[in-house]
MIMIDO-217791 format. One line per field, with one value per residue: x, y negated, z negated of N, C-alpha, C in turn; residue in three letters; residue number from 1. Coordinates in pm, 1 decimal. Each point is the difference from the previous one (the first is absolute). Layout:
REM MIMIDO-217791
n_u: (X / ...) $
n_v: (Y / ...) $
n_w: (Z / ...) $
ca_u: (X / ...) $
ca_v: (Y / ...) $
ca_w: (Z / ...) $
c_u: (X / ...) $
c_v: (Y / ...) $
c_w: (Z / ...) $
res: (Ala / ...) $
n: (NUM / ...) $
***
This chain:
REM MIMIDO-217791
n_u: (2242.9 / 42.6 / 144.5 / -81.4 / -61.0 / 55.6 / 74.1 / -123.8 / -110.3 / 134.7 / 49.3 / -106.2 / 7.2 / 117.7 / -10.0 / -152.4 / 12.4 / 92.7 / -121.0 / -98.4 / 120.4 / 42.0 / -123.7 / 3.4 / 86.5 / 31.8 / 25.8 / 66.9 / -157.5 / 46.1 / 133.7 / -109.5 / -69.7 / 158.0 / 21.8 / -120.5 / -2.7 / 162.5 / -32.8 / -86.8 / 97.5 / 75.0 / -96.8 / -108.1 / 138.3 / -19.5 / -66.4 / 7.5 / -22.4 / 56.3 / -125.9 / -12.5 / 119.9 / -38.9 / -130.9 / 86.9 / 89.4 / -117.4 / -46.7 / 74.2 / -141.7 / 60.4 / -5.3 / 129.9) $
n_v: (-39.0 / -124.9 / -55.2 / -112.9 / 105.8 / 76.4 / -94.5 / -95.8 / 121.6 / 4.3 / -167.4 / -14.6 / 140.3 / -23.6 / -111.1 / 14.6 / 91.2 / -43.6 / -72.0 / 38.8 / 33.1 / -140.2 / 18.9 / 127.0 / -47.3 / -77.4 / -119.8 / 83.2 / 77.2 / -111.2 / 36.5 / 146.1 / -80.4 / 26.6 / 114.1 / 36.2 / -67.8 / 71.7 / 136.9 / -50.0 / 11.9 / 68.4 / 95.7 / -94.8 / -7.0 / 83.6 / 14.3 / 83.5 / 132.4 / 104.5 / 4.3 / -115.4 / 5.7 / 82.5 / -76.2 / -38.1 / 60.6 / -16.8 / -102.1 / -59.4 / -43.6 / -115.1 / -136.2 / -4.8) $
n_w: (-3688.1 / -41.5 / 82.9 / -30.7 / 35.1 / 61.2 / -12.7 / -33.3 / 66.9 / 55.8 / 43.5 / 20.4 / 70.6 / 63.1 / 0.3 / 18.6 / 66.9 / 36.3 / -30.1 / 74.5 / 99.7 / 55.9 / -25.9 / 94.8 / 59.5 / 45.1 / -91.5 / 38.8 / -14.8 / -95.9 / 50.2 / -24.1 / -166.3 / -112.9 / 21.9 / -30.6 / -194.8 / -0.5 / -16.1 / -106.9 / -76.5 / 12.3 / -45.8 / -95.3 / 39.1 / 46.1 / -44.5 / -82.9 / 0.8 / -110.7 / -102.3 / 59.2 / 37.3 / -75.8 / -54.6 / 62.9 / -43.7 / -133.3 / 77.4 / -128.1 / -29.4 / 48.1 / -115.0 / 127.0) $
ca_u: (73.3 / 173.9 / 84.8 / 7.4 / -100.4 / 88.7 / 127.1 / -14.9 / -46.7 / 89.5 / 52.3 / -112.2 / 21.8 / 99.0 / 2.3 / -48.7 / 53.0 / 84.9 / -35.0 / -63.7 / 92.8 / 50.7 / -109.6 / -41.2 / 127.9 / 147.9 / -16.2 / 58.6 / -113.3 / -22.2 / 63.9 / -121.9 / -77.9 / 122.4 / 50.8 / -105.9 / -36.0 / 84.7 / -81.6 / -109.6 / 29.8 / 54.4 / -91.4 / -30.3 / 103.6 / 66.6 / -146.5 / 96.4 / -7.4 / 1.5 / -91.0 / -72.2 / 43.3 / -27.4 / -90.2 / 38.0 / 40.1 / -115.0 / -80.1 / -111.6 / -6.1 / 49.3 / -111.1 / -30.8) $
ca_v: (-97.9 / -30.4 / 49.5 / -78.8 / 15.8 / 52.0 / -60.1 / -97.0 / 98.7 / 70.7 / -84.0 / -18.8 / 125.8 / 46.6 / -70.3 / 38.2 / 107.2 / 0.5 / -99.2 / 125.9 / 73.0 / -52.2 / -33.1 / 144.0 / 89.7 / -78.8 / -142.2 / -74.5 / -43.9 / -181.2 / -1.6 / -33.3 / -117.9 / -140.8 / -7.0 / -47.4 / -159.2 / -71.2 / 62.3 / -92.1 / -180.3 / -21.3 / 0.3 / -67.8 / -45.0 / 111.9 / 36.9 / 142.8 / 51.2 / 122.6 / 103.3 / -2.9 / 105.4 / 106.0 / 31.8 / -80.5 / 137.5 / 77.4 / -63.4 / -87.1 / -101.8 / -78.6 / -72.7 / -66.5) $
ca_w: (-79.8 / 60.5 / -82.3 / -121.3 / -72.4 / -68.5 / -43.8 / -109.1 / -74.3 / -60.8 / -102.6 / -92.0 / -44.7 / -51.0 / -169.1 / -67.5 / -60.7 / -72.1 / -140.0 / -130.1 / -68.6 / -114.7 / -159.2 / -29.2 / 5.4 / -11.4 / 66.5 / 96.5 / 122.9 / 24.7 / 136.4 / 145.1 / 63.1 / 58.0 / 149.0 / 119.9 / -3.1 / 118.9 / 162.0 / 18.5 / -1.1 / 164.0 / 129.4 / 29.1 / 39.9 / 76.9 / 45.2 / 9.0 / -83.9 / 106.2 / 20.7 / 104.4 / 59.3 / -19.8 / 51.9 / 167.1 / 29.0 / -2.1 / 64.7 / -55.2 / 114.9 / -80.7 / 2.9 / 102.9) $
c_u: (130.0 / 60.2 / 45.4 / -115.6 / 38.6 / 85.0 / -40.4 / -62.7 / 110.1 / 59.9 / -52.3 / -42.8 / 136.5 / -0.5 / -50.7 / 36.1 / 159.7 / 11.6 / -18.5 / 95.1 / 83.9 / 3.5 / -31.6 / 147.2 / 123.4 / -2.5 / 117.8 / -0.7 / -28.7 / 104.7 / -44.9 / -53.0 / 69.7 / 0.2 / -112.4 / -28.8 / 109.6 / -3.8 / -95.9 / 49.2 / 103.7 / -33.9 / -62.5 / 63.5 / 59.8 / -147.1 / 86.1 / 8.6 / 44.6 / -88.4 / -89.8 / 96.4 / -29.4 / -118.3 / -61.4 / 39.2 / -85.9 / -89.9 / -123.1 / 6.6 / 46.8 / -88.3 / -54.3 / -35.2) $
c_v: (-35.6 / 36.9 / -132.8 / 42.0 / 141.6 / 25.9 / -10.0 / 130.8 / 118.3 / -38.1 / 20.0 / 119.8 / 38.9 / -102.0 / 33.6 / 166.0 / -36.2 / -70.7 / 141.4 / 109.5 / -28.0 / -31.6 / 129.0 / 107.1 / -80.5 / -117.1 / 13.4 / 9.9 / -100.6 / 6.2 / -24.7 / -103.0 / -126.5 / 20.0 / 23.1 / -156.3 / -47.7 / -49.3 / -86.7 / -174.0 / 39.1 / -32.5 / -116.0 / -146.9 / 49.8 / 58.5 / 167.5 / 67.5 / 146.1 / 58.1 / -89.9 / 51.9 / 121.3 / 12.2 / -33.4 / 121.9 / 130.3 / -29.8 / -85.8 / -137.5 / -136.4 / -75.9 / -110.5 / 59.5) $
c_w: (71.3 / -80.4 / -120.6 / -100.5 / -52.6 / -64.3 / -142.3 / -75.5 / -56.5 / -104.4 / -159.0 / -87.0 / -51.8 / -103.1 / -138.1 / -33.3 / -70.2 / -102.4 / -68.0 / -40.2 / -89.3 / -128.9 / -44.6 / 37.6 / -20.2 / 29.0 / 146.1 / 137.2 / 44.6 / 70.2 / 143.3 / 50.2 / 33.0 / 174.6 / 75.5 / 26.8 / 101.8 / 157.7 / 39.7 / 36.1 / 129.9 / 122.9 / 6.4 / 66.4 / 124.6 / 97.3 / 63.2 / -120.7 / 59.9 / -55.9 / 161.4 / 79.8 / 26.1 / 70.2 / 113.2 / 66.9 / 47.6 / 87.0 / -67.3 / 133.6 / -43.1 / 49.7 / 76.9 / 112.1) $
res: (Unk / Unk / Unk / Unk / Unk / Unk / Unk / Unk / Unk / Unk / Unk / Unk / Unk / Unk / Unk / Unk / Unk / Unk / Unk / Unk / Unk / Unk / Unk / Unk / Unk / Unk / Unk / Unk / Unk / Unk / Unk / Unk / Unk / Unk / Unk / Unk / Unk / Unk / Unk / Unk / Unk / Unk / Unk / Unk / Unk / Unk / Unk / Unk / Unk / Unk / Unk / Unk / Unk / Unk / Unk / Unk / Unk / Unk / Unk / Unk / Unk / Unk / Unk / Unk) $
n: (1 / 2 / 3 / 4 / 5 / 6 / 7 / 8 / 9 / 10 / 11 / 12 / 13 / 14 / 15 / 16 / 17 / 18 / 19 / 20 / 21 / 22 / 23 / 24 / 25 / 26 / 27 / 28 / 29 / 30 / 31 / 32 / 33 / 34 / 35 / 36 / 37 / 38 / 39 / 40 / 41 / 42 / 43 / 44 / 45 / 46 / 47 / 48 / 49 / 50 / 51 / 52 / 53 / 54 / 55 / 56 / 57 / 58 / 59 / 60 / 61 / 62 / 63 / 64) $
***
């Protein structure tokens, strides 16, 4: 996998879990998903993010 295909499968995991904590431990798990949705609209502007940082780091392959 790349590292946009990774990106979107973390995104997508860390959201959804912090929906479910939020509804099962503390709404203010909806913090998480404000600042991933951020992370998301930056980037799409910016084409940058630091979880692809990260996994650039790791040796995810990028998608070019």
């Amino acid at each position: 996998m790349t590292v946009d295909r990774y990106l979107r499968l973390i995104a997508g995991a860390l959201i959804l879990l912090s929906l479910v904590l939020a509804r099962y431990s503390d709404v203010r798990w909806l913090y998480v998903t404000g600042f991933i949705g951020l992370n998301l609209f930056q980037s799409a502007f910016t084409n940058w993010c630091p979880m692809m940082t990260f996994l650039q780091k790791l040796g995810v392959r990028s998608s070019m």
